[in-house]
PQR file with spaces between the fields and no chain letter, atoms N, CA, C, O and H, PARSE charges and radii, in Angstrom:
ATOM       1  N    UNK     1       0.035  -49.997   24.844 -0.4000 1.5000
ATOM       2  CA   UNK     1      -0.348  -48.945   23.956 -0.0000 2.0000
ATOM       3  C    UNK     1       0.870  -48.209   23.394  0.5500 1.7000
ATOM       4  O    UNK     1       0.942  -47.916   22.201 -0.5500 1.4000
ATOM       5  N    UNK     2       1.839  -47.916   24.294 -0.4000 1.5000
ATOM       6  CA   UNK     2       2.773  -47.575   23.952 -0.0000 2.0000
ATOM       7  C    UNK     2       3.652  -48.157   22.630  0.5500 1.7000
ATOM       8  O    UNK     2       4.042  -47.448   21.703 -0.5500 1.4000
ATOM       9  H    UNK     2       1.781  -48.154   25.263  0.4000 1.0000
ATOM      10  N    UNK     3       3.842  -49.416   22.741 -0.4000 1.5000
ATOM      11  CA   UNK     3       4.139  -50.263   21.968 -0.0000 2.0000
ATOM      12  C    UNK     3       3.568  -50.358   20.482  0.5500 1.7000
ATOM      13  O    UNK     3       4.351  -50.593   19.561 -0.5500 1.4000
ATOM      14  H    UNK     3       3.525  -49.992   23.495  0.4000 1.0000
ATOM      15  N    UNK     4       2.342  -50.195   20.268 -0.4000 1.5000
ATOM      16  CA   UNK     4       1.763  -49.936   19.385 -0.0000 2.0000
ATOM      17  C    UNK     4       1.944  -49.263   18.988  0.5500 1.7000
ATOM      18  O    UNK     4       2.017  -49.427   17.770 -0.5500 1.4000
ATOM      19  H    UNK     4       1.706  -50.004   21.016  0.4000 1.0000
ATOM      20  N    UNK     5       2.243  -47.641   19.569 -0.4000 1.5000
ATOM      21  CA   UNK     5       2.494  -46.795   18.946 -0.0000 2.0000
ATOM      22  C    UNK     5       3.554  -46.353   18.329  0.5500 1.7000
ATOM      23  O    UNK     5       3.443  -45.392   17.568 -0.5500 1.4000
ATOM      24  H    UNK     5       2.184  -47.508   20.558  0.4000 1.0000
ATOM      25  N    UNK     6       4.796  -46.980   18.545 -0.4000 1.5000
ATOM      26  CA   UNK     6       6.211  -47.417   18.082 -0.0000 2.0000
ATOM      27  C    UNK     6       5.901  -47.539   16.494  0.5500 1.7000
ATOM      28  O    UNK     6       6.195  -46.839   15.525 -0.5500 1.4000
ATOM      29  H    UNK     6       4.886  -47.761   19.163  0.4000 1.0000
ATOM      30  N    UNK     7       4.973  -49.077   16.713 -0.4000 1.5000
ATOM      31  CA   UNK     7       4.536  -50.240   15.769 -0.0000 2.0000
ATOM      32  C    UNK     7       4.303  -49.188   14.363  0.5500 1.7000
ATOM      33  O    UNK     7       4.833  -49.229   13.253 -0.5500 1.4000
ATOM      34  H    UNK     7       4.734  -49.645   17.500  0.4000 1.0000
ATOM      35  N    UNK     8       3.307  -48.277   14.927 -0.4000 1.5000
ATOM      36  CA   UNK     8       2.423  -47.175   14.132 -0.0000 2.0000
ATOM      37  C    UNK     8       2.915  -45.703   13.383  0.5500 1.7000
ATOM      38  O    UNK     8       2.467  -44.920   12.545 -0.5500 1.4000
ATOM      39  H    UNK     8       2.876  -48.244   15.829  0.4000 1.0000
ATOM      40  N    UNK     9       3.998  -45.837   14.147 -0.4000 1.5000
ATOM      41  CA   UNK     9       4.537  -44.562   13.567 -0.0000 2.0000
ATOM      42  C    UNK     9       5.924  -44.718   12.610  0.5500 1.7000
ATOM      43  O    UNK     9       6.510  -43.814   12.013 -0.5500 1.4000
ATOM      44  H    UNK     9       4.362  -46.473   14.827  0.4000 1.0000
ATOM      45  N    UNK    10       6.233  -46.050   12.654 -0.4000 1.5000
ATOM      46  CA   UNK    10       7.628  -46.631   12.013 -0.0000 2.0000
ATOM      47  C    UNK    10       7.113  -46.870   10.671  0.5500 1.7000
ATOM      48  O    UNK    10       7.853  -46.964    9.692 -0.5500 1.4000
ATOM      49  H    UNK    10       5.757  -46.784   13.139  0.4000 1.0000
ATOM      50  N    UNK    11       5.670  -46.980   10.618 -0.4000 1.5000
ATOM      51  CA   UNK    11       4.674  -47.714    9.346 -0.0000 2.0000
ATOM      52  C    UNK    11       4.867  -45.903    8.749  0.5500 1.7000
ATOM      53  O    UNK    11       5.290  -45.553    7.648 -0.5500 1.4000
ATOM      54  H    UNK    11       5.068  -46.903   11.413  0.4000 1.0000
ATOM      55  N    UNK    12       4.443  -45.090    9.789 -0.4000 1.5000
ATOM      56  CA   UNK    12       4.313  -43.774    9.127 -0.0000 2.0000
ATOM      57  C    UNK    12       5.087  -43.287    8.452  0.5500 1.7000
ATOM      58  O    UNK    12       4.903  -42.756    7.357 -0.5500 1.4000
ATOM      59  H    UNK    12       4.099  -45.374   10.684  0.4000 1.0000
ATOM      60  N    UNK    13       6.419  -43.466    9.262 -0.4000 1.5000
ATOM      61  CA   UNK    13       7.483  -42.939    8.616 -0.0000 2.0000
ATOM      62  C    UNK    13       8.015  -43.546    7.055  0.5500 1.7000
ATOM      63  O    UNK    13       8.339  -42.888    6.066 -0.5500 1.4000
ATOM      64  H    UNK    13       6.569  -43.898   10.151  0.4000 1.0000
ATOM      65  N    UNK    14       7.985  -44.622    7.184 -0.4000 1.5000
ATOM      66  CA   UNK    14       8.370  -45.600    5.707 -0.0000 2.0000
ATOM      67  C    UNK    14       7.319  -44.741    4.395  0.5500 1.7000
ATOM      68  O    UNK    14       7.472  -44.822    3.177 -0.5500 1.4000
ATOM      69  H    UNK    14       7.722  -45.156    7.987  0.4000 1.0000
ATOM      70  N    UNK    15       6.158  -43.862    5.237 -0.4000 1.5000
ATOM      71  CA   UNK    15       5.253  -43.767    3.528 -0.0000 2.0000
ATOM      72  C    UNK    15       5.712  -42.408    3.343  0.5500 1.7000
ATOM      73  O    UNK    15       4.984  -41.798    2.559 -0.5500 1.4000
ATOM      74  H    UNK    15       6.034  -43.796    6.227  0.4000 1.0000
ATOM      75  N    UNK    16       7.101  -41.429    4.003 -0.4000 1.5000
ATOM      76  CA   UNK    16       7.774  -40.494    3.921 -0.0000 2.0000
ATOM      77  C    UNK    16       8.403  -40.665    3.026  0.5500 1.7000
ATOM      78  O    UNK    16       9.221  -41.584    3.072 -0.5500 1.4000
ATOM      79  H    UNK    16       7.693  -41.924    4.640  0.4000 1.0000
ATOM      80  N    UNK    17       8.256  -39.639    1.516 -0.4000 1.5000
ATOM      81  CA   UNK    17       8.601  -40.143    0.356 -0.0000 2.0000
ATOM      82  C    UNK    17      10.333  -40.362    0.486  0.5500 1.7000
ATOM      83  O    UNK    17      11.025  -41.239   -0.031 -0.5500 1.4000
ATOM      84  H    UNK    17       7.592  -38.892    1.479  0.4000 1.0000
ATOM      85  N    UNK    18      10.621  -39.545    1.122 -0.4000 1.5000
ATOM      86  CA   UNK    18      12.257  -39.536    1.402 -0.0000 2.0000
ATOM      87  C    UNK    18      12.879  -40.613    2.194  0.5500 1.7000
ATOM      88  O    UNK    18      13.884  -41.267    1.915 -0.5500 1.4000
ATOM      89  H    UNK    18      10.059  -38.833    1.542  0.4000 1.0000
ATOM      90  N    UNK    19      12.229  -40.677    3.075 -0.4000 1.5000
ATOM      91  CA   UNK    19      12.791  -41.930    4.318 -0.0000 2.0000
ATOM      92  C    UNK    19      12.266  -43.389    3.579  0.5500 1.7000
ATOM      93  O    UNK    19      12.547  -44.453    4.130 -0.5500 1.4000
ATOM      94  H    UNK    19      11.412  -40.146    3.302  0.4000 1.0000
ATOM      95  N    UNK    20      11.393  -43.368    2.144 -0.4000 1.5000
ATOM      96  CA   UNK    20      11.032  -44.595    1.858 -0.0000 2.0000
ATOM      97  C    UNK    20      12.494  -44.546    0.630  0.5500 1.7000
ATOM      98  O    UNK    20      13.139  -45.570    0.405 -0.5500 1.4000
ATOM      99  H    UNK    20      11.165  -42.503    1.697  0.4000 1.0000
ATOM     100  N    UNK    21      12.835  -43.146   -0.076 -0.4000 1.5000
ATOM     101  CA   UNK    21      13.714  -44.201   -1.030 -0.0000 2.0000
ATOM     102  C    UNK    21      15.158  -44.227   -0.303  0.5500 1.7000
ATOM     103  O    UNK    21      16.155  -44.765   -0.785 -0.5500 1.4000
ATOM     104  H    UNK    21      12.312  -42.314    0.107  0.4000 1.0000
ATOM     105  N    UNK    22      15.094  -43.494    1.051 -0.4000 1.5000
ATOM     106  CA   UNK    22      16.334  -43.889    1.246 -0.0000 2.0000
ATOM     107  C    UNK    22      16.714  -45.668    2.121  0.5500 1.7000
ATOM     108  O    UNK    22      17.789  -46.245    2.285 -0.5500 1.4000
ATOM     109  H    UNK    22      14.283  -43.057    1.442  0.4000 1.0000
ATOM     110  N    UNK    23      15.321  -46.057    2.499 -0.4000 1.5000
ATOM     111  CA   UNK    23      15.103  -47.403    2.535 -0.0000 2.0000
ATOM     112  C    UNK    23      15.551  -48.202    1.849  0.5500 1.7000
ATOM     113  O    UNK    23      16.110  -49.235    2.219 -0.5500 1.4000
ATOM     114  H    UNK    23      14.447  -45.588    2.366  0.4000 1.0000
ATOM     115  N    UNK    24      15.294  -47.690    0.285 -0.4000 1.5000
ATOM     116  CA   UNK    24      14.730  -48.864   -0.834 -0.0000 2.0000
ATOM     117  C    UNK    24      16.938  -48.917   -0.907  0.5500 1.7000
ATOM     118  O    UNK    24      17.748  -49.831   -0.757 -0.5500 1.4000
ATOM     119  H    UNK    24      14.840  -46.851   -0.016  0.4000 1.0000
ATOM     120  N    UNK    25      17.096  -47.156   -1.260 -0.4000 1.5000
ATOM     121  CA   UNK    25      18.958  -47.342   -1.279 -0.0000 2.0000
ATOM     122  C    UNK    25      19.270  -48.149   -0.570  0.5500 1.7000
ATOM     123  O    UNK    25      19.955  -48.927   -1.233 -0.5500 1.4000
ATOM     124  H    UNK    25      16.437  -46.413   -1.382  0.4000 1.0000
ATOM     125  N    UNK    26      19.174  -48.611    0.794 -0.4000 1.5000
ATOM     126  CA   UNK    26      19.897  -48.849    1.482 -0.0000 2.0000
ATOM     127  C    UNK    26      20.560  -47.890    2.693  0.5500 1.7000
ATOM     128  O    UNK    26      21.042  -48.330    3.737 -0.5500 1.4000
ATOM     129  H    UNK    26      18.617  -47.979    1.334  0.4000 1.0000
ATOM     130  N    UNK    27      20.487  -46.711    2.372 -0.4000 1.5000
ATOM     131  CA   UNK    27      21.312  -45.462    3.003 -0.0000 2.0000
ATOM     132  C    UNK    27      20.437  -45.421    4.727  0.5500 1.7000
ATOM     133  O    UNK    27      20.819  -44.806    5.722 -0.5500 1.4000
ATOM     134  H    UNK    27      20.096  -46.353    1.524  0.4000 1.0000
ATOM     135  N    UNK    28      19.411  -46.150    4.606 -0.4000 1.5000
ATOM     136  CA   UNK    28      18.488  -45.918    6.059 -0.0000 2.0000
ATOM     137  C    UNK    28      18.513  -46.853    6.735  0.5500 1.7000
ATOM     138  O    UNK    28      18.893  -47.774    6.012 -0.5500 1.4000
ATOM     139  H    UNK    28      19.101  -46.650    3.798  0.4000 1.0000
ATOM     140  N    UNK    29      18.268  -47.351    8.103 -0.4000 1.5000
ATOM     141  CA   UNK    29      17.484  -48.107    8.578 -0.0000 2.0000
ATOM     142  C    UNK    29      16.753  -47.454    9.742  0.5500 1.7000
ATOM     143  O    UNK    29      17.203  -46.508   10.390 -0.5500 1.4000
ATOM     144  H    UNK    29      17.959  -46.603    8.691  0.4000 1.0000
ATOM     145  N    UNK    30      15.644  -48.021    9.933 -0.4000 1.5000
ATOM     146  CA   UNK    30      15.128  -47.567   11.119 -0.0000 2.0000
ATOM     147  C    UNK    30      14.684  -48.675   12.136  0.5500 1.7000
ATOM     148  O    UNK    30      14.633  -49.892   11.958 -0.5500 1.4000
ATOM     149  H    UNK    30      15.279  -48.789    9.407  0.4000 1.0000
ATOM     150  N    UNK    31      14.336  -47.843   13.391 -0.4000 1.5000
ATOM     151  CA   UNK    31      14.635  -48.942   14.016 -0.0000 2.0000
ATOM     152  C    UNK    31      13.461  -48.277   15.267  0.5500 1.7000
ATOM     153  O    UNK    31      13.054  -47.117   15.192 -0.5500 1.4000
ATOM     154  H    UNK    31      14.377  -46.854   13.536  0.4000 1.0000
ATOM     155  N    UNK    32      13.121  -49.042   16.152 -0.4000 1.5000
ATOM     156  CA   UNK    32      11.687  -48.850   17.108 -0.0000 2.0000
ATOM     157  C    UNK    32      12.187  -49.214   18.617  0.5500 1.7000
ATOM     158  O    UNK    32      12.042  -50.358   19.047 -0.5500 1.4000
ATOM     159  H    UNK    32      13.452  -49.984   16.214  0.4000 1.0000
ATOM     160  N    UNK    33      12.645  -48.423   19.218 -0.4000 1.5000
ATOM     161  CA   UNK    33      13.065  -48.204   20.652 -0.0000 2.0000
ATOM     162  C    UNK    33      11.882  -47.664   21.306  0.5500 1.7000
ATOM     163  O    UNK    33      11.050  -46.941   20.757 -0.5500 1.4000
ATOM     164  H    UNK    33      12.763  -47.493   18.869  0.4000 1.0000
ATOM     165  N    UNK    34      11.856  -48.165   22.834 -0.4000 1.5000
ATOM     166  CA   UNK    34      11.234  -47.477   23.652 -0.0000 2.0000
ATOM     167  C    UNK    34      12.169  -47.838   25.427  0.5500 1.7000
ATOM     168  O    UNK    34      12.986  -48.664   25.834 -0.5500 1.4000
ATOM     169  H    UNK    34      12.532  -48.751   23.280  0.4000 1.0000
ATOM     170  N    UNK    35      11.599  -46.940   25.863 -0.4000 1.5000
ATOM     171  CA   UNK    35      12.277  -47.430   26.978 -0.0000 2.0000
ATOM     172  C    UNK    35      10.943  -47.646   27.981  0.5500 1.7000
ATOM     173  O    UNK    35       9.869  -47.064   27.823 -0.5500 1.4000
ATOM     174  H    UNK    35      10.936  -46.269   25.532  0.4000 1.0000
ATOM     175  N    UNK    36      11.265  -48.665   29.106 -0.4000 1.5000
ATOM     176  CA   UNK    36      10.861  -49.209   30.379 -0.0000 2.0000
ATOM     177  C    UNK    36      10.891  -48.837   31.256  0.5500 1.7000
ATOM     178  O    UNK    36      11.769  -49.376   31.929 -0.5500 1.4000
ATOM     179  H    UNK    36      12.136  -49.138   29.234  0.4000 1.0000
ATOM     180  N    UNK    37      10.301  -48.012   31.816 -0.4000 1.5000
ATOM     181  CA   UNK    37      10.656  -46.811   33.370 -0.0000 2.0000
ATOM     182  C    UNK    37      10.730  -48.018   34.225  0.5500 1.7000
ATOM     183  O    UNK    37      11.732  -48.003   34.940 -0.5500 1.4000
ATOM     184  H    UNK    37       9.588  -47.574   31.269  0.4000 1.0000
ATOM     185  N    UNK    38       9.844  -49.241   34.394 -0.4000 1.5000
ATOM     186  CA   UNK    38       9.631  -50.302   35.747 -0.0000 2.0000
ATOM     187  C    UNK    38      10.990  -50.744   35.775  0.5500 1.7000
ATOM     188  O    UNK    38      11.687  -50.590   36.777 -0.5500 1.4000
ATOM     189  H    UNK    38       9.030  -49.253   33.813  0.4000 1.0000
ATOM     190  N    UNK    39      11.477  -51.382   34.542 -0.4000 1.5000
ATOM     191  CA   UNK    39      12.851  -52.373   34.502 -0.0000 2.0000
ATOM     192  C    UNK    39      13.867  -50.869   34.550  0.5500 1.7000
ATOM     193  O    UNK    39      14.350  -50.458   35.605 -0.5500 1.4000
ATOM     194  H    UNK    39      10.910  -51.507   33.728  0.4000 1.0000
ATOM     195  N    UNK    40      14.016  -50.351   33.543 -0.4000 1.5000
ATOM     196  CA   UNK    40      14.883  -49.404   33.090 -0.0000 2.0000
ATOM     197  C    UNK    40      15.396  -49.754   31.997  0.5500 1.7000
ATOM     198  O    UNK    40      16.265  -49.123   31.394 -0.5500 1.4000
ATOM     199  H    UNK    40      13.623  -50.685   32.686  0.4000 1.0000
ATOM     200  N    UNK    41      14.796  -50.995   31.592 -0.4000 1.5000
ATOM     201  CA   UNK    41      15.466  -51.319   29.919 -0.0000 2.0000
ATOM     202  C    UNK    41      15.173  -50.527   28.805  0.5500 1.7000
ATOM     203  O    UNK    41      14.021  -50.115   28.673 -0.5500 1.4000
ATOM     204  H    UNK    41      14.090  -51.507   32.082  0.4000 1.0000
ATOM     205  N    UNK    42      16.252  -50.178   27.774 -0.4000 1.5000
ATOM     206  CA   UNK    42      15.639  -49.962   26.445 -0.0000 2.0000
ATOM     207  C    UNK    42      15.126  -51.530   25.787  0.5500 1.7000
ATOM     208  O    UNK    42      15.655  -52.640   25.845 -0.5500 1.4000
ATOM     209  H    UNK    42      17.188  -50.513   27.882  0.4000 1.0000
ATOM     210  N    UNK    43      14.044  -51.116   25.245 -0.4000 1.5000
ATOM     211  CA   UNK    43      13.558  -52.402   24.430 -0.0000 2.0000
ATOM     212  C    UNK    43      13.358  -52.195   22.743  0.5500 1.7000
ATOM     213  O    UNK    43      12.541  -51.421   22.244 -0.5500 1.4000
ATOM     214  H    UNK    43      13.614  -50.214   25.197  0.4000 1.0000
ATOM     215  N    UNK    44      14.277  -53.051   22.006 -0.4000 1.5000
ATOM     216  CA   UNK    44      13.916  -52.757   20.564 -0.0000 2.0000
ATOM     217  C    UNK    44      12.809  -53.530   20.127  0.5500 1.7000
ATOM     218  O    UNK    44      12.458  -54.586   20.655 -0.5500 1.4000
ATOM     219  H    UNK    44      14.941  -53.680   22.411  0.4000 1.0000
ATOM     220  N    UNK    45      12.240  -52.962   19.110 -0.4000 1.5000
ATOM     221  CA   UNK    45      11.441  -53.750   18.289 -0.0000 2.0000
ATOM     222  C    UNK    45      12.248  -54.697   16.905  0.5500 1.7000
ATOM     223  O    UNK    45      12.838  -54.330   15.889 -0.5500 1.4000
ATOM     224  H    UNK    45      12.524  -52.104   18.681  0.4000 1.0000
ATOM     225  N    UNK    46      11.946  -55.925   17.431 -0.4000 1.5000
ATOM     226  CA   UNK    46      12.556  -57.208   16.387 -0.0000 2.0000
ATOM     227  C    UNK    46      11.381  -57.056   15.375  0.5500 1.7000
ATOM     228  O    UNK    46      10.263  -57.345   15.801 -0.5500 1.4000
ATOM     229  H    UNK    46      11.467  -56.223   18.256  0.4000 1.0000
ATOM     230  N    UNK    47      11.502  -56.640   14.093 -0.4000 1.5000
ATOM     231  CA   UNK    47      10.552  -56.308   12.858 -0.0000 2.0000
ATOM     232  C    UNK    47      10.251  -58.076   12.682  0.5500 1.7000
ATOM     233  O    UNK    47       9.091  -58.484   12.623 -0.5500 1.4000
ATOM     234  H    UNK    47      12.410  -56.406   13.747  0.4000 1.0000
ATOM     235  N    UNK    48      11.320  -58.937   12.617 -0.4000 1.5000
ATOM     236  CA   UNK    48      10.991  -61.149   11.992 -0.0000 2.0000
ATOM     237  C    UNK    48       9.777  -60.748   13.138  0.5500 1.7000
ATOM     238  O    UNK    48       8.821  -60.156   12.636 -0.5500 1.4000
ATOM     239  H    UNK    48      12.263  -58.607   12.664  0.4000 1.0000
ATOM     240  N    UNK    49       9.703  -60.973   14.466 -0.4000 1.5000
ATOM     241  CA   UNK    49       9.259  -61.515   15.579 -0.0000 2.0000
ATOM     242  C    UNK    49       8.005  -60.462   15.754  0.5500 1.7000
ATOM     243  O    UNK    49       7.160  -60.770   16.595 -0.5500 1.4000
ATOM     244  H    UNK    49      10.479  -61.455   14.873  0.4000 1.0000
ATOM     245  N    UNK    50       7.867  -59.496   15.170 -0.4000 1.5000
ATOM     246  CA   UNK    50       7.076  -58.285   15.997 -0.0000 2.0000
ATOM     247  C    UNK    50       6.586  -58.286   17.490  0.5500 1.7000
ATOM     248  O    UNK    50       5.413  -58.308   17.862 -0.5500 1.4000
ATOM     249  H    UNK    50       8.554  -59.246   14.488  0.4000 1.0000
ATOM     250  N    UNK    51       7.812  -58.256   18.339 -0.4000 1.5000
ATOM     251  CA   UNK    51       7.478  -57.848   19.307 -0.0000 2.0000
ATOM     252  C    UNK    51       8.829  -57.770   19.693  0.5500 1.7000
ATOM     253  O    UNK    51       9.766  -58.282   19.080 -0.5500 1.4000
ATOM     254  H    UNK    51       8.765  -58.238   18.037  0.4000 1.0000
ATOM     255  N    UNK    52       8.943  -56.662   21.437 -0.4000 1.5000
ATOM     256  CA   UNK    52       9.740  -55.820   21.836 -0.0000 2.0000
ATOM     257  C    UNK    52      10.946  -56.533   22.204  0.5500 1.7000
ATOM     258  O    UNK    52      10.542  -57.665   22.470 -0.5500 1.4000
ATOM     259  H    UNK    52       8.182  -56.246   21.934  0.4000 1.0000
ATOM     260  N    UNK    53      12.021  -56.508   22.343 -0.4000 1.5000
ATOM     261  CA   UNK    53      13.120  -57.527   23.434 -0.0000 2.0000
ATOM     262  C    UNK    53      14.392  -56.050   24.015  0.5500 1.7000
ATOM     263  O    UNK    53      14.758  -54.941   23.625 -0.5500 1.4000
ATOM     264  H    UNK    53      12.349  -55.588   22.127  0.4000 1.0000
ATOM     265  N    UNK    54      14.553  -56.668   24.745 -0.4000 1.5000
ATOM     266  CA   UNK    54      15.707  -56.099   25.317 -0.0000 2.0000
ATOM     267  C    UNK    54      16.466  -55.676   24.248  0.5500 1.7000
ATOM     268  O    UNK    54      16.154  -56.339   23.258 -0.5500 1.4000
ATOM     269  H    UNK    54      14.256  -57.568   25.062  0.4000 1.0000
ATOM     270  N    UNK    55      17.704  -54.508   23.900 -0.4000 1.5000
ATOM     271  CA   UNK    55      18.215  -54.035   22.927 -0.0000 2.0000
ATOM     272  C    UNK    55      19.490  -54.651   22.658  0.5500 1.7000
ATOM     273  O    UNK    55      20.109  -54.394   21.625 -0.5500 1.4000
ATOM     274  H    UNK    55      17.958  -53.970   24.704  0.4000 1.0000
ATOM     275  N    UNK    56      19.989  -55.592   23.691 -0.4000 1.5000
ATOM     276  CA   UNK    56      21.182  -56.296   23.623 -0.0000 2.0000
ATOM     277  C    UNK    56      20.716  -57.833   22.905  0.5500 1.7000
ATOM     278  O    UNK    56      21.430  -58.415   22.089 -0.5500 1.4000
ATOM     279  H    UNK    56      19.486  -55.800   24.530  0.4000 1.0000
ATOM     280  N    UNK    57      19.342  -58.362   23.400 -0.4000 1.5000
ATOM     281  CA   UNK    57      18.981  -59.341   22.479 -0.0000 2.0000
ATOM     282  C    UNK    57      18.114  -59.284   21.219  0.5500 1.7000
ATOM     283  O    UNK    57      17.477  -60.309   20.978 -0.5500 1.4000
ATOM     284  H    UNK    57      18.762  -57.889   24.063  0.4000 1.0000
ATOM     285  N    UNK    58      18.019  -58.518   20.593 -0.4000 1.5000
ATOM     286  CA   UNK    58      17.303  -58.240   19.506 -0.0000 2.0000
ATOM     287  C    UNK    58      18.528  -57.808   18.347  0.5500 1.7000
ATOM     288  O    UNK    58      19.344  -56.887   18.330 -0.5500 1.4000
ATOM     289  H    UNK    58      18.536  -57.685   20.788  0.4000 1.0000
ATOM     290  N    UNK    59      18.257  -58.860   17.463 -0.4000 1.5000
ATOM     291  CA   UNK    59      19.365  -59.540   16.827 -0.0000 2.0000
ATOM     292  C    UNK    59      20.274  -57.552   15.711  0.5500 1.7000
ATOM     293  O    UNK    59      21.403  -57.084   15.569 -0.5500 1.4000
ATOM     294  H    UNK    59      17.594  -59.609   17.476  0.4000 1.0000
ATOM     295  N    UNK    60      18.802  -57.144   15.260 -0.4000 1.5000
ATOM     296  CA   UNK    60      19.256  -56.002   14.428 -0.0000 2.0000
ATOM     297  C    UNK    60      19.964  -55.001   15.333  0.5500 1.7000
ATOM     298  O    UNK    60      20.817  -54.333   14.749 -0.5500 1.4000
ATOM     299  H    UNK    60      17.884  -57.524   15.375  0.4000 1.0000
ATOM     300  N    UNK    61      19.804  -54.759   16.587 -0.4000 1.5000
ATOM     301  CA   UNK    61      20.230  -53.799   17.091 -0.0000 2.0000
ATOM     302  C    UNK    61      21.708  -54.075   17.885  0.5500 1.7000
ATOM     303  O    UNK    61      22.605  -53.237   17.979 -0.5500 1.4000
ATOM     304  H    UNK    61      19.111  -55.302   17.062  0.4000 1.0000
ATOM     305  N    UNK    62      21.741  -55.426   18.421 -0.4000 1.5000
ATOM     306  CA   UNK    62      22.925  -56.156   18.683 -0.0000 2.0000
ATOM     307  C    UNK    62      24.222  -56.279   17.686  0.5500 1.7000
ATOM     308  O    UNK    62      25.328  -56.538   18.162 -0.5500 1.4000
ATOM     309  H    UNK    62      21.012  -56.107   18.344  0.4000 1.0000
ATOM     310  N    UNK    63      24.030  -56.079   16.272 -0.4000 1.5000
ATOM     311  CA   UNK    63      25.289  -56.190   15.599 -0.0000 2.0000
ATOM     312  C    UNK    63      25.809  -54.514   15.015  0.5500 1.7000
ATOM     313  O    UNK    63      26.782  -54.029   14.435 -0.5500 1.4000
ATOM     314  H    UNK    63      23.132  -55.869   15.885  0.4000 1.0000
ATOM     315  N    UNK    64      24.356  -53.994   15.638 -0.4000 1.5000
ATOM     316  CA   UNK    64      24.672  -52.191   15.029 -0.0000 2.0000
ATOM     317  C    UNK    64      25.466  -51.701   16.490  0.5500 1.7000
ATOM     318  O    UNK    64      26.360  -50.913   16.180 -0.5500 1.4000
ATOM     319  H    UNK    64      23.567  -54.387   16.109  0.4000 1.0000
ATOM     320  N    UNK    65      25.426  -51.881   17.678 -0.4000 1.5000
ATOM     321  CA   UNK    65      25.841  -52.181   19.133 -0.0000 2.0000
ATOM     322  C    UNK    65      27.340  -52.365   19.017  0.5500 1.7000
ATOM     323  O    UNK    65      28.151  -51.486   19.309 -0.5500 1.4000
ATOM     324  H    UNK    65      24.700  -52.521   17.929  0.4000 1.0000
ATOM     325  N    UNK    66      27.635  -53.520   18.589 -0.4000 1.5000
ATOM     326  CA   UNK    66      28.819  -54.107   18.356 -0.0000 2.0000
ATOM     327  C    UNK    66      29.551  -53.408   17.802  0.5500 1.7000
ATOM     328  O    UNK    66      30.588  -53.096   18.388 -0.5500 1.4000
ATOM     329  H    UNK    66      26.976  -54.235   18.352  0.4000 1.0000
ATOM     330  N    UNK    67      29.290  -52.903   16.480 -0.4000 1.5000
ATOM     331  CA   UNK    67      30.076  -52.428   15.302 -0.0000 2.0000
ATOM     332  C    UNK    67      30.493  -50.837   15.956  0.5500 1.7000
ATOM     333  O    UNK    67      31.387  -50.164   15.442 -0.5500 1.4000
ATOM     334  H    UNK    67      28.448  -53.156   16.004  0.4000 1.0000
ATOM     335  N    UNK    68      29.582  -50.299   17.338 -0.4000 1.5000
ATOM     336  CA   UNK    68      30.061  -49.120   18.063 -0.0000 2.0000
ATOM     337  C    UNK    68      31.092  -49.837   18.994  0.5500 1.7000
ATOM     338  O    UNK    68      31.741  -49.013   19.638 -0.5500 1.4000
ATOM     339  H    UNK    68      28.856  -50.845   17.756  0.4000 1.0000
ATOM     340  N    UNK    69      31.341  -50.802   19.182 -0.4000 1.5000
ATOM     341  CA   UNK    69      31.708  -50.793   20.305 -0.0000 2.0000
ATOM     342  C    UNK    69      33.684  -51.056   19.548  0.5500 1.7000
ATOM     343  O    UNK    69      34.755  -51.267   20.118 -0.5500 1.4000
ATOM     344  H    UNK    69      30.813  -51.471   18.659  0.4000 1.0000
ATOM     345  N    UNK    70      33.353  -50.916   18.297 -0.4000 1.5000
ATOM     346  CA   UNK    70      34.820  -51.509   17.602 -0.0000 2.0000
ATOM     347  C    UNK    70      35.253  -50.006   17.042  0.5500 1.7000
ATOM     348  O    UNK    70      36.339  -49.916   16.469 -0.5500 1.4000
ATOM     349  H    UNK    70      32.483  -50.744   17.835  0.4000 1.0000
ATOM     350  N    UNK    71      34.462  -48.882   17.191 -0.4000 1.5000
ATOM     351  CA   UNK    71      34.722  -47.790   17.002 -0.0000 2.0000
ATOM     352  C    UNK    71      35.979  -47.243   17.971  0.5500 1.7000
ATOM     353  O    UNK    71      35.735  -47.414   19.166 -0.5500 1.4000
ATOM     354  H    UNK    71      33.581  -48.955   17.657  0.4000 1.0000
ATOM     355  N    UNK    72      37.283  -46.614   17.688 -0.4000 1.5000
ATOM     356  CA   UNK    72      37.944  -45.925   18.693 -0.0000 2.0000
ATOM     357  C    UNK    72      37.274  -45.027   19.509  0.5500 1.7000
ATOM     358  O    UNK    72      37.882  -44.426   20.395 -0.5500 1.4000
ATOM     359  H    UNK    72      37.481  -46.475   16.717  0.4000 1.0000
């Protein structure tokens, strides 16, 4: 349920007249985290796949990850 509700509110946000044209610019992305109290993982939502993965394997959040990790 939880998950869904990620699913549901990321849909919400996009019909936010602001958060949709800063979409369309380019200037946004968003992105659908939740975390796992059992594991302790954060899990992103992969938008290709619709469904959750770990935040290190979920391809969009893995190269935004990276690009911190090249930060001083």
């Amino acid at each position: 349920m939880a998950r869904e509700n990620v699913i549901a509110q990321l849909a919400n946000l996009r019909t936010h007249p602001s958060v949709a044209l800063a979409l369309q610019q380019g200037t946004l992305r968003l992105h659908g985290w939740m975390y796992d109290i059992a594991s302790g993982d954060v899990l992103a939502l992969d938008p290709e796949q619709r469904r959750f993965l770990p935040l290190r394997d979920c391809p969009q959040t893995a190269t935004m990850l990276d690009g911190d990790r090249r930060q001083p």
